[in-house]
CHARMM-style PDB file with segment names, atoms N, HN, CA, C and O in Angstrom:
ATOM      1  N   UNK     1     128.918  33.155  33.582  1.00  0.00      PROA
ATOM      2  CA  UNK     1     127.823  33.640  32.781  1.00  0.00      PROA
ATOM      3  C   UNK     1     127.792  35.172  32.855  1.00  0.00      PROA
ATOM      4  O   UNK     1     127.363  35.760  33.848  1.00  0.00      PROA
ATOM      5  N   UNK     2     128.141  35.635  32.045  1.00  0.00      PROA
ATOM      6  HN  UNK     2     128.489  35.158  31.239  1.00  0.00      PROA
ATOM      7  CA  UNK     2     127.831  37.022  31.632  1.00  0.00      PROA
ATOM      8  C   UNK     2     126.339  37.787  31.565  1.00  0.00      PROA
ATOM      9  O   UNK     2     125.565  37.693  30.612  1.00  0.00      PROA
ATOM     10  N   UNK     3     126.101  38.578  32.804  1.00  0.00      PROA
ATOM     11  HN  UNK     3     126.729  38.654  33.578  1.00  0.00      PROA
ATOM     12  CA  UNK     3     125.139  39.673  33.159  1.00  0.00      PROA
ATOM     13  C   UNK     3     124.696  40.719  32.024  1.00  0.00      PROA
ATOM     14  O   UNK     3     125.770  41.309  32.136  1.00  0.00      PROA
ATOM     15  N   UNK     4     124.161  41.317  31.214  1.00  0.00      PROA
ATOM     16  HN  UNK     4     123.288  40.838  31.124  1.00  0.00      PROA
ATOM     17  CA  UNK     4     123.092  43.188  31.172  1.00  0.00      PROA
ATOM     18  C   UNK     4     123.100  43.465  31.967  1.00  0.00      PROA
ATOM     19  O   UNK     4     122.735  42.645  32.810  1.00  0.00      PROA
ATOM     20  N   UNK     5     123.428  44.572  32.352  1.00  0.00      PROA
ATOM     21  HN  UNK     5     123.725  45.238  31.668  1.00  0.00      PROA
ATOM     22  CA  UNK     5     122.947  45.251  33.410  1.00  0.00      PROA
ATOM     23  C   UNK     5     122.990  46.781  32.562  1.00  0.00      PROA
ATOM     24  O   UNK     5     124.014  47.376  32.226  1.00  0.00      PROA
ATOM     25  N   UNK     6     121.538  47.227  32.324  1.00  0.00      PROA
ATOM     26  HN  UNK     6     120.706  46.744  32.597  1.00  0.00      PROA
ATOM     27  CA  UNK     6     121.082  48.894  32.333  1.00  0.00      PROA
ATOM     28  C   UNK     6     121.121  49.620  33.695  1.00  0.00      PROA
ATOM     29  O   UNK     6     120.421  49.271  34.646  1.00  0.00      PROA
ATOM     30  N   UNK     7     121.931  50.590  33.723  1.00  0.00      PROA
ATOM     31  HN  UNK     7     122.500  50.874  32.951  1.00  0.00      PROA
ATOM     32  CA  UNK     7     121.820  51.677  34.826  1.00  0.00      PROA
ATOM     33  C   UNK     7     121.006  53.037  33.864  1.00  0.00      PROA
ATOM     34  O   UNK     7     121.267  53.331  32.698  1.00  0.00      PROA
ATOM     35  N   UNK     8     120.303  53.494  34.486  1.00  0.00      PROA
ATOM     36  HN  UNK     8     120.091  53.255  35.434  1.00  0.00      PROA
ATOM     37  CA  UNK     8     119.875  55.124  33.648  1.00  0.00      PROA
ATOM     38  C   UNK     8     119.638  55.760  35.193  1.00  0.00      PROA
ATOM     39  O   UNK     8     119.148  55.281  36.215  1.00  0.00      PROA
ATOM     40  N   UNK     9     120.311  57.268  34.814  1.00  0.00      PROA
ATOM     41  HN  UNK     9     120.710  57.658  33.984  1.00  0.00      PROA
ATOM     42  CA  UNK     9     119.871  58.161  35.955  1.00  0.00      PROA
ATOM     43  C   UNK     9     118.842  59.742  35.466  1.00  0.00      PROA
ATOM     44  O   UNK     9     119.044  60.355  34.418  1.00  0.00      PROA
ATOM     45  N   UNK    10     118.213  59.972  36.081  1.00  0.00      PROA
ATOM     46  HN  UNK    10     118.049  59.475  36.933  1.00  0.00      PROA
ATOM     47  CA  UNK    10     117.016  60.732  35.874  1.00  0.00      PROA
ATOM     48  C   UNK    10     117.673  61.930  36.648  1.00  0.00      PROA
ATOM     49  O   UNK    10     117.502  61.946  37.867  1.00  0.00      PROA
ATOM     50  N   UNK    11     118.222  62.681  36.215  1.00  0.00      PROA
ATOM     51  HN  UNK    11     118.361  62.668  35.225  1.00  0.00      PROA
ATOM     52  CA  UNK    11     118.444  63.847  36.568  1.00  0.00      PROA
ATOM     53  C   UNK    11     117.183  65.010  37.237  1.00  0.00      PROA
ATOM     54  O   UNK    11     117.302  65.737  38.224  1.00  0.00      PROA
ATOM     55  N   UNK    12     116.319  64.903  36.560  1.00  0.00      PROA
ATOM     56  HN  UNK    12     116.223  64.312  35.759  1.00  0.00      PROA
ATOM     57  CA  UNK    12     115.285  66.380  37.000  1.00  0.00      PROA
ATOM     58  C   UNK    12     115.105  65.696  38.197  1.00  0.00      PROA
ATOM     59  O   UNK    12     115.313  66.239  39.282  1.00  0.00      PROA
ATOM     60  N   UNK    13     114.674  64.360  38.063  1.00  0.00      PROA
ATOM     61  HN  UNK    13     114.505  63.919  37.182  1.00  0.00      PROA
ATOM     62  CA  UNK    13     113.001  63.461  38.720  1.00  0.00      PROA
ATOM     63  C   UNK    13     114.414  62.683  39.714  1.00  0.00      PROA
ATOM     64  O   UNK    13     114.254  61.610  40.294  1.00  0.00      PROA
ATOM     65  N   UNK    14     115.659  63.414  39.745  1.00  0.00      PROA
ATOM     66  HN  UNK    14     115.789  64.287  39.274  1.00  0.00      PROA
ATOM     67  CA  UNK    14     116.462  62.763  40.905  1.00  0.00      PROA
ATOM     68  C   UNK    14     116.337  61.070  41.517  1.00  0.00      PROA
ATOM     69  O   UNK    14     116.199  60.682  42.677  1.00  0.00      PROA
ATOM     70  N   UNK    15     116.451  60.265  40.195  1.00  0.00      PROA
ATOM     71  HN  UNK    15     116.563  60.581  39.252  1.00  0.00      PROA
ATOM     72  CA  UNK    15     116.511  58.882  40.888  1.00  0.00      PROA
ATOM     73  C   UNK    15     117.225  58.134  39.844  1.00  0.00      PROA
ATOM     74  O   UNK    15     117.350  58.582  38.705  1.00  0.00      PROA
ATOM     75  N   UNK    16     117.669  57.059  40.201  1.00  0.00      PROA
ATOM     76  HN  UNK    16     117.568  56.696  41.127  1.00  0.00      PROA
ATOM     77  CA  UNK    16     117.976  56.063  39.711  1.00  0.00      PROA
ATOM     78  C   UNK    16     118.040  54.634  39.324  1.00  0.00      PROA
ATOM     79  O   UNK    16     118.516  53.805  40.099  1.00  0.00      PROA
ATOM     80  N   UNK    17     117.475  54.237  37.886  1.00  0.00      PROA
ATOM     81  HN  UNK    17     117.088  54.911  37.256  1.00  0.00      PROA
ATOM     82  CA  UNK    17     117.366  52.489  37.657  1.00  0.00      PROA
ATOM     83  C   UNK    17     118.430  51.748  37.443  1.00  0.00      PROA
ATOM     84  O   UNK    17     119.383  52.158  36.780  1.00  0.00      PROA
ATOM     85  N   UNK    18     118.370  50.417  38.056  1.00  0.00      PROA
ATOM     86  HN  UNK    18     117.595  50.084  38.594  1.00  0.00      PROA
ATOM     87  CA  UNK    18     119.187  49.697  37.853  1.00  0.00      PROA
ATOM     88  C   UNK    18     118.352  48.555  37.304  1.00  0.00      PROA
ATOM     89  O   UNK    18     117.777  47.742  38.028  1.00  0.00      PROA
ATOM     90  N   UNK    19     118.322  48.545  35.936  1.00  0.00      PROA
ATOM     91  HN  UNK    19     118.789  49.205  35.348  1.00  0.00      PROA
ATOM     92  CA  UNK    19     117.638  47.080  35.095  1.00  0.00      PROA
ATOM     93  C   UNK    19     118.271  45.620  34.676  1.00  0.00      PROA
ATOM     94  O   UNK    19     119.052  45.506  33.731  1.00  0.00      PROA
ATOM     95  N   UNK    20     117.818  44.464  35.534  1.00  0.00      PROA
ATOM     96  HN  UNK    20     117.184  44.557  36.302  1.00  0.00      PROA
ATOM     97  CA  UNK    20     118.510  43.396  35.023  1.00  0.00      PROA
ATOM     98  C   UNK    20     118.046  42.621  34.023  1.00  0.00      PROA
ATOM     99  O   UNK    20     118.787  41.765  33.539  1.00  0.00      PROA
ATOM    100  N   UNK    21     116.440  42.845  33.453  1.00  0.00      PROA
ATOM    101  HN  UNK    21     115.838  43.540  33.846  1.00  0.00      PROA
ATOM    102  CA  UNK    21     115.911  42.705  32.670  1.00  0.00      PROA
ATOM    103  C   UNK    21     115.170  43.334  32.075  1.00  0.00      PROA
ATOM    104  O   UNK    21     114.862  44.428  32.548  1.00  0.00      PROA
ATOM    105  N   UNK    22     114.474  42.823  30.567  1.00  0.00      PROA
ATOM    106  HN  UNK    22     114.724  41.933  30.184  1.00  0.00      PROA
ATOM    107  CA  UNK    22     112.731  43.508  30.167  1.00  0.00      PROA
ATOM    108  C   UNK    22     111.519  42.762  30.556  1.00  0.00      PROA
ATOM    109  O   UNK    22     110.494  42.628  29.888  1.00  0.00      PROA
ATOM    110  N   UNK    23     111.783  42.290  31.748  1.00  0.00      PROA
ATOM    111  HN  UNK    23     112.615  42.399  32.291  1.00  0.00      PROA
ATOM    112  CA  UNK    23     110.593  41.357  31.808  1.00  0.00      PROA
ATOM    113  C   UNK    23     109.308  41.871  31.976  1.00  0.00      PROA
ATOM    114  O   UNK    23     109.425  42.700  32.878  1.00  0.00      PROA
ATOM    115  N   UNK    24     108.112  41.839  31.597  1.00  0.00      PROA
ATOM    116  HN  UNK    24     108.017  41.166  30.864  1.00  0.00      PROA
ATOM    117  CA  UNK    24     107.010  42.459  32.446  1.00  0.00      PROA
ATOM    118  C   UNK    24     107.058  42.255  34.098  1.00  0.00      PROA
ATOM    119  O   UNK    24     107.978  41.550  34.512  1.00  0.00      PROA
ATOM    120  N   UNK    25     106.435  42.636  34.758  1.00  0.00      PROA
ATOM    121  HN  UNK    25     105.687  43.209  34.422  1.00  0.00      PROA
ATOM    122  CA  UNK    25     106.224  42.758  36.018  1.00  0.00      PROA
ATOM    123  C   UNK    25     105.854  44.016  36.739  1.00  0.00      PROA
ATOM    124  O   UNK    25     105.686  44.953  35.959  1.00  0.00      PROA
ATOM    125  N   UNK    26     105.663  44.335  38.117  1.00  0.00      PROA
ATOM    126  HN  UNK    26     105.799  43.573  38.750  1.00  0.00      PROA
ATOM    127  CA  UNK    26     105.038  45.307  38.678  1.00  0.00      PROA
ATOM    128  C   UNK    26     106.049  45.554  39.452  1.00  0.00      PROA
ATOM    129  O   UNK    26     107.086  44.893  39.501  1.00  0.00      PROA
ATOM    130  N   UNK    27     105.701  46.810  40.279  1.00  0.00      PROA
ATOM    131  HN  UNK    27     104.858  47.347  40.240  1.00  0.00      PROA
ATOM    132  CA  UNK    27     106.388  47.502  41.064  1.00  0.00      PROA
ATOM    133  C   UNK    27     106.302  47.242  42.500  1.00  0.00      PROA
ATOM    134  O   UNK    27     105.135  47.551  42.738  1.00  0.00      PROA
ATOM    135  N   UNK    28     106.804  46.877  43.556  1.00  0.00      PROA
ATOM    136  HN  UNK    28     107.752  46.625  43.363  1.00  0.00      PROA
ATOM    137  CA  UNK    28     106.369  47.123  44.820  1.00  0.00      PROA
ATOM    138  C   UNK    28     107.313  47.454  46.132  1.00  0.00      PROA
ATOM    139  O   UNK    28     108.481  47.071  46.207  1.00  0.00      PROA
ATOM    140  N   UNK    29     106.783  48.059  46.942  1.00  0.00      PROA
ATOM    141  HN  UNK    29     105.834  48.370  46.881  1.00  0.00      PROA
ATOM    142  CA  UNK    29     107.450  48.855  47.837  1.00  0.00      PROA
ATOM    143  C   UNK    29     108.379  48.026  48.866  1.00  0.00      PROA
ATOM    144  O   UNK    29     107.878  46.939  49.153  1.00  0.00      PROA
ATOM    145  N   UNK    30     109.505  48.270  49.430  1.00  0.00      PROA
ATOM    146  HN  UNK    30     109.911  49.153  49.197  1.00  0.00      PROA
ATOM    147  CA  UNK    30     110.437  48.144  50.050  1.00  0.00      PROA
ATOM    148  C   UNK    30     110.184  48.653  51.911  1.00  0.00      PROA
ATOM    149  O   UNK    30     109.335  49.339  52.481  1.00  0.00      PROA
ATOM    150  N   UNK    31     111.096  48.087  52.254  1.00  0.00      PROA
ATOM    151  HN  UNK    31     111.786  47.530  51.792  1.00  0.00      PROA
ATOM    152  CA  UNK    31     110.970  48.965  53.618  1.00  0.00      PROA
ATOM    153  C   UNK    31     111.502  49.908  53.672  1.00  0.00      PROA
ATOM    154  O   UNK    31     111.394  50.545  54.720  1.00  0.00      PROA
ATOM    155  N   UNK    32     112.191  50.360  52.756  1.00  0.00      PROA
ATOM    156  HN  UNK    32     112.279  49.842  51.904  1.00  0.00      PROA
ATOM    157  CA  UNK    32     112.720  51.587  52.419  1.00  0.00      PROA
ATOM    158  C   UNK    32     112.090  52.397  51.459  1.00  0.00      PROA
ATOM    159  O   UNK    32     111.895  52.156  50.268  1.00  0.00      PROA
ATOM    160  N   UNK    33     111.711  53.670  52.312  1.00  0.00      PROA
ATOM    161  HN  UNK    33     111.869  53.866  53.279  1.00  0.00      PROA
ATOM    162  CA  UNK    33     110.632  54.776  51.304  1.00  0.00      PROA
ATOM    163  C   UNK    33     111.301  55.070  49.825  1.00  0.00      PROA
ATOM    164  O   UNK    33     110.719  55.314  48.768  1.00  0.00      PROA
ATOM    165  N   UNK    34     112.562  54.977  50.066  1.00  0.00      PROA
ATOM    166  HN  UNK    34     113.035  54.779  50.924  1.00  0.00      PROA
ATOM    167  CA  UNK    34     113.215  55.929  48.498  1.00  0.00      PROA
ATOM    168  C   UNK    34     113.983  54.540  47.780  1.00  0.00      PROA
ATOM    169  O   UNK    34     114.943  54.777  47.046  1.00  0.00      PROA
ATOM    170  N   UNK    35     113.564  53.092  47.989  1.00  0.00      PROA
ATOM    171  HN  UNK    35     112.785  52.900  48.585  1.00  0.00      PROA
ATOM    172  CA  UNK    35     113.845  52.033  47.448  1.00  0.00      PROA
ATOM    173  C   UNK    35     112.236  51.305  46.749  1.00  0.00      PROA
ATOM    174  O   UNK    35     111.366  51.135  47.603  1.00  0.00      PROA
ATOM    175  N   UNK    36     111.874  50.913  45.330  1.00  0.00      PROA
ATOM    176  HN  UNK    36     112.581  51.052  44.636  1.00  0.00      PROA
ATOM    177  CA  UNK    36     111.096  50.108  44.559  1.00  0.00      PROA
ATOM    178  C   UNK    36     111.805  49.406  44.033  1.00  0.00      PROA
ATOM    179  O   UNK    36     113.000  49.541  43.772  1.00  0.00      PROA
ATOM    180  N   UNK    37     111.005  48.470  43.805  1.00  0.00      PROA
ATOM    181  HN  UNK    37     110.033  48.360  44.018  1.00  0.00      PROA
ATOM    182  CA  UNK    37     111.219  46.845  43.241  1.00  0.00      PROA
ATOM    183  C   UNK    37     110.546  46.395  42.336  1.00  0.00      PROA
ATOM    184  O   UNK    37     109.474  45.889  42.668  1.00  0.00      PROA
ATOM    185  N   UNK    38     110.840  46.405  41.169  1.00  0.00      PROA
ATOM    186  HN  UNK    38     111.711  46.815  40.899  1.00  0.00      PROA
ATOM    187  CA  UNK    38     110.001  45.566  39.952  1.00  0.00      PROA
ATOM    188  C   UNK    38     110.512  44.267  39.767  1.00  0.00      PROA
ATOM    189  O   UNK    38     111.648  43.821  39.603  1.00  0.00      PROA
ATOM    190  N   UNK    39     109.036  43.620  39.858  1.00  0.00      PROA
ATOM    191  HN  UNK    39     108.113  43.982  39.992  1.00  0.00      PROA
ATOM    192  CA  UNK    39     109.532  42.038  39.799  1.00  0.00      PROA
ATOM    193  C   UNK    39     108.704  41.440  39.212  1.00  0.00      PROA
ATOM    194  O   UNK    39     107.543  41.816  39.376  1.00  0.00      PROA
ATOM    195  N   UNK    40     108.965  40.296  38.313  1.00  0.00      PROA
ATOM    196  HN  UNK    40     109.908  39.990  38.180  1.00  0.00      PROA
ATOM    197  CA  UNK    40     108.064  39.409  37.540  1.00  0.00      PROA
ATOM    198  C   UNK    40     107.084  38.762  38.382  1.00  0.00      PROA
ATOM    199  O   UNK    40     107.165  38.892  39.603  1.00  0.00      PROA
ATOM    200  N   UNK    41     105.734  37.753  37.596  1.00  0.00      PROA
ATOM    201  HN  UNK    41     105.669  37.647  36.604  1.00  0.00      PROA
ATOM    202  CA  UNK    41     104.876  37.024  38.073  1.00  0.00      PROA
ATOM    203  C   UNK    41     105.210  36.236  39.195  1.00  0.00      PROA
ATOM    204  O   UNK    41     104.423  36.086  40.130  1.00  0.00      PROA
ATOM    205  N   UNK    42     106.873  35.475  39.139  1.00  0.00      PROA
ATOM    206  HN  UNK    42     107.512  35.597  38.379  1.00  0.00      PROA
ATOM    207  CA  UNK    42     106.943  34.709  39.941  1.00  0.00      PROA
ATOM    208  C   UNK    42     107.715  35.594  40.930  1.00  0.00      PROA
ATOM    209  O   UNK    42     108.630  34.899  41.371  1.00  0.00      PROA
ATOM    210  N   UNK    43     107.753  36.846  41.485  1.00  0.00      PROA
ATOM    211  HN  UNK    43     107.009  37.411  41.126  1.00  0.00      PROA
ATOM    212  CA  UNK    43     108.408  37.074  42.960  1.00  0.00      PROA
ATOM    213  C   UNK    43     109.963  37.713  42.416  1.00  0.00      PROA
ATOM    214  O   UNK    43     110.287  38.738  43.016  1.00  0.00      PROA
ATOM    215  N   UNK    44     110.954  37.221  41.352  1.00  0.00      PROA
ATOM    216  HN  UNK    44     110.691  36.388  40.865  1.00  0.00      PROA
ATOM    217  CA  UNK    44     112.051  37.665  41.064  1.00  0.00      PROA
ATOM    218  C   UNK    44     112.257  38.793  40.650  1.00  0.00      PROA
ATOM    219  O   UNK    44     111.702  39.286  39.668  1.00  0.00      PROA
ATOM    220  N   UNK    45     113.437  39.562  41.656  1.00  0.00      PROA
ATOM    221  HN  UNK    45     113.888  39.162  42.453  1.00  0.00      PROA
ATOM    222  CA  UNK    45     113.533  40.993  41.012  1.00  0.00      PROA
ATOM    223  C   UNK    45     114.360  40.990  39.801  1.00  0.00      PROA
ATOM    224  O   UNK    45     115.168  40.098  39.544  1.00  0.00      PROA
ATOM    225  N   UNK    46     114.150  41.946  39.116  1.00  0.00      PROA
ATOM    226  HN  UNK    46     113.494  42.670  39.325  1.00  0.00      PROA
ATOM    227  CA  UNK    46     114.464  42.552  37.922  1.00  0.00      PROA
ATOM    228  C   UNK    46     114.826  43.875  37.794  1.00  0.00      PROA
ATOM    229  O   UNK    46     115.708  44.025  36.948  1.00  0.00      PROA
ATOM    230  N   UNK    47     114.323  45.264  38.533  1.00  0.00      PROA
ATOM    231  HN  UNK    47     113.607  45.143  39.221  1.00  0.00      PROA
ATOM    232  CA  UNK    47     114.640  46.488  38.623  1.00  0.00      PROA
ATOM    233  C   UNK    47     114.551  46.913  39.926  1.00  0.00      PROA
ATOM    234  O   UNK    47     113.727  46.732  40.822  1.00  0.00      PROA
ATOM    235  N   UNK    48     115.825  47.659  39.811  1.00  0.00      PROA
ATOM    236  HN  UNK    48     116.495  47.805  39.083  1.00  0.00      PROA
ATOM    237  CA  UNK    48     115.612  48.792  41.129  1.00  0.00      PROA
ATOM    238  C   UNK    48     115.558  49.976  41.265  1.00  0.00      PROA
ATOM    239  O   UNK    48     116.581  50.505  40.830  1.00  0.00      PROA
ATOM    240  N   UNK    49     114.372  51.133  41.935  1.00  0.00      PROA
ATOM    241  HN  UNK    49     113.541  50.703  42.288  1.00  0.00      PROA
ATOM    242  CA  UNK    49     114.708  52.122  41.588  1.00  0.00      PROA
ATOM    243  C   UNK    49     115.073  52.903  42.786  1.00  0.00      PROA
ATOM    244  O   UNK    49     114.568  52.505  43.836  1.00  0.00      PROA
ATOM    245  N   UNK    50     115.801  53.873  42.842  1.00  0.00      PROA
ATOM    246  HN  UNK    50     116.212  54.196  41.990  1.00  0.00      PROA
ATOM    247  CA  UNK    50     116.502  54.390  44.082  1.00  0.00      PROA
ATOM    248  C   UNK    50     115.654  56.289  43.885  1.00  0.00      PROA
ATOM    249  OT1 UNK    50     115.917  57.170  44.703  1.00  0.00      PROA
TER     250      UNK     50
END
């Protein structure tokens, strides 16, 4: 089965997404300060931002 995968890098704002979907969902923190996680209603990630 063949993946999307969006990468975009933010040059000024120095970070980077890695999108596996458009799903709605929220953001939440990692144990890692310079790692977020967007993930749908049910818990599954979808974005990462570095």
């Amino acid at each position: 089965m063949a993946t999307k995968v969006k990468i975009w890098y933010d040059k000024e704002g120095d970070f980077l997404e890695v999108l596996f979907s458009d799903k709605a969902g929220y953001m939440r923190e990692t144990d890692n300060d310079a790692i977020m996680e967007r993930v749908d209603d049910e818990g599954n990630l979808y974005q990462i931002r570095f």
